[in-house]
C-alpha positions as CSV (number, residue, x, y, z in Angstrom):
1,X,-8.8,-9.6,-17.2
2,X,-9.2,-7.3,-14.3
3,X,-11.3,-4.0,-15.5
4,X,-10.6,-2.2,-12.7
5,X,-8.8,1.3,-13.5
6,X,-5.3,1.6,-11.9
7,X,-6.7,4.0,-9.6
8,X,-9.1,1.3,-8.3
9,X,-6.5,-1.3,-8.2
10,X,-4.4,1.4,-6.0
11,X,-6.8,2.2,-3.6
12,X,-7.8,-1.3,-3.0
13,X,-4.4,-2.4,-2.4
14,X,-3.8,0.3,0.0
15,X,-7.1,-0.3,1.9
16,X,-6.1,-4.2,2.1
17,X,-2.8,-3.0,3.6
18,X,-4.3,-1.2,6.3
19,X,-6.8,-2.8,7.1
20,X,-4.3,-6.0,7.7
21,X,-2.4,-3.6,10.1
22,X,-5.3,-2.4,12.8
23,X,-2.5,-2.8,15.9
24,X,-0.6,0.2,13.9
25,X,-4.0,1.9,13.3
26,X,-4.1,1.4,17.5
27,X,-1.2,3.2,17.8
28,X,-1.8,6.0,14.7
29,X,-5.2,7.0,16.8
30,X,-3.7,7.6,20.1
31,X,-3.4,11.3,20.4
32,X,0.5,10.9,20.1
33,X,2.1,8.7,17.8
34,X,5.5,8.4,16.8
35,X,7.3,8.9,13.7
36,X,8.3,5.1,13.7
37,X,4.0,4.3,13.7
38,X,3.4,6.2,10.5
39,X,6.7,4.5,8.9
40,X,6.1,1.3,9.9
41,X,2.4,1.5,8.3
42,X,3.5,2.8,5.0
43,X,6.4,0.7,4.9
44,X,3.3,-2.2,5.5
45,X,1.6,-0.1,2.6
46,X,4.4,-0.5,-0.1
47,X,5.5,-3.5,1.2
48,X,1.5,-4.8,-0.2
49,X,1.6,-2.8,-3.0
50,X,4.8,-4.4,-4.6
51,X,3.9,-7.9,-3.4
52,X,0.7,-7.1,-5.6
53,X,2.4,-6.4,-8.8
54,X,2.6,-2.4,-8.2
55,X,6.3,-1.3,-9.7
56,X,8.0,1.7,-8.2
57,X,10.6,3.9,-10.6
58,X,12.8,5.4,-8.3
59,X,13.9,7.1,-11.7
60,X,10.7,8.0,-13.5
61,X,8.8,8.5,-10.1
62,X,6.1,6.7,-11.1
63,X,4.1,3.9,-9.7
64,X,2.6,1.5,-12.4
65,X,0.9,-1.8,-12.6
66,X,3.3,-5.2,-13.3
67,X,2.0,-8.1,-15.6
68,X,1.9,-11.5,-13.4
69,X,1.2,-9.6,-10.2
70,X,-2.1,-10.9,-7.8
71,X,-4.2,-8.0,-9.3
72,X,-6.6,-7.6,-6.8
């Protein structure tokens, strides 16, 4: 059982996310970056966090922790 609180689990996921996307962090550095960088790197964001059991409610607005995700 992972002991990690959900705001561990959260900024783990998101740092693994980045991290795995350094030719976007390339572009986000340059002293101008489009709107399409900063989407395409949170799209690569959420895209993690869901494949790692995160849920999104559209209708609560909440973000919360699935059972049977990777839980890193």
């Amino acid at each position: 059982m992972d002991h990690r609180s959900f705001r561990d689990q959260l900024a783990f996921s998101i740092g693994y996310a980045v991290s795995r996307s350094r030719d976007l962090l390339r572009r986000l550095l340059k002293e101008h970056i489009t709107d399409d960088a900063r989407q395409q790197l949170a799209e690569r964001v959420v895209e993690h966090l869901e494949l790692s059991g995160f849920e999104i409610d559209e209708q609560e607005r909440i973000m919360r922790k699935q059972d049977g995700g990777r839980g890193w």
